[in-house]
Each structure stands twice: as C-alpha cells, then as structure tokens.
C-alpha positions as CSV (number, residue, x, y, z in Angstrom):
1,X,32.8,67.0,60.7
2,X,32.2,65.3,64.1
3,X,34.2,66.4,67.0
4,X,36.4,63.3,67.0
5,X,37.4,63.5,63.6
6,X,38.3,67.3,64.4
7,X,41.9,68.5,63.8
8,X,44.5,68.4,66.5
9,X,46.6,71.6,67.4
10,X,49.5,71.7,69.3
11,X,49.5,73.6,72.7
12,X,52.7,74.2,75.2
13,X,51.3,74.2,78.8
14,X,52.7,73.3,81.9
15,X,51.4,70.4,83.6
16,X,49.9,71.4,86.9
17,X,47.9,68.5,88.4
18,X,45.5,65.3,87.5
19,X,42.8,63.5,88.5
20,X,40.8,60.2,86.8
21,X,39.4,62.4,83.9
22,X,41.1,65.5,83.7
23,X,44.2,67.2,83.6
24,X,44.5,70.9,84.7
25,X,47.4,73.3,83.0
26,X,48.7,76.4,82.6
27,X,48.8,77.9,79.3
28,X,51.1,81.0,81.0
29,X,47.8,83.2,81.4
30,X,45.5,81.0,83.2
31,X,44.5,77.5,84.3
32,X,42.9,75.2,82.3
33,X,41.1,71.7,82.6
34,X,41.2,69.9,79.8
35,X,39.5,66.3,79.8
36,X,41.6,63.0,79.3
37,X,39.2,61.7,76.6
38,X,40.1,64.9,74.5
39,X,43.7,65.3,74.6
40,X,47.4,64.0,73.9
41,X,50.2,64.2,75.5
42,X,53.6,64.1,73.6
43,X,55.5,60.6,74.5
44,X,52.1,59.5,76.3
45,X,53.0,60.2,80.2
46,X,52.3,63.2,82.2
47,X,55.2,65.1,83.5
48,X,55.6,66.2,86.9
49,X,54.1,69.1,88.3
50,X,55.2,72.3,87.1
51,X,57.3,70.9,84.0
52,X,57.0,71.9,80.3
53,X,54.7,69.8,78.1
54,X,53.3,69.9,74.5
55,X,49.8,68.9,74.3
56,X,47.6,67.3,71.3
57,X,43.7,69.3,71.7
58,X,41.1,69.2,69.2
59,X,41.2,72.7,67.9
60,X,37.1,73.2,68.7
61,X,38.1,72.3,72.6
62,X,41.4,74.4,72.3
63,X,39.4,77.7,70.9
64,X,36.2,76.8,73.4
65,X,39.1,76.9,76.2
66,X,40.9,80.1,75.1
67,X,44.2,78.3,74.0
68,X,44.3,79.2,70.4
C-alpha cells in the first residue's frame, strides 16, 4: 500500500499556527508540524489559534510523528 492510499486516523490537536505548507499543533505533549499535503481538517478551515480541532493524518505520518 502506497502512502496515499494509507488509512486516515483521527487526531484532536490544537491548532497553533500556519504557513503555505504546513500547519504546526499541539497534541497536549508537544508541537507538531504536519504538512498540508498530508492532512484533513474537520469542516475544511483552520480554526484560530489555540482552539480545539480534530485532524484527518495518514496513520504512517501520525505514528512517524508520535501522535498515535
């Protein structure tokens, strides 16, 4: 299985900041980048800084990253 047909798992974070490619969050332990092209985000907007947001990851990105 490719990396874009991998399966999705469902992270809470909170949303701390973004730039063109990238989104950085909190996962209530540490911060962590996760890149555009690999994620989504529930209702398909960013919230502001500091709210609560369920994310979409692929699960190899999500265990690479220390989220699951």
């Amino acid at each position: 299985m490719s990396h874009r047909e991998a399966e999705k798992v469902e992270v809470s974070v909170t949303f701390k900041r973004e730039t063109e490619r990238a989104v950085l969050v909190h996962d209530g332990d540490k911060d962590v980048w996760l890149p555009k092209s690999q994620i989504e985000i529930e209702g398909g907007e960013w919230p502001k800084e500091g709210e609560a947001c369920d994310v979409l990851v692929a699960e190899w990105l999500a265990k690479n990253k220390g989220l699951i």
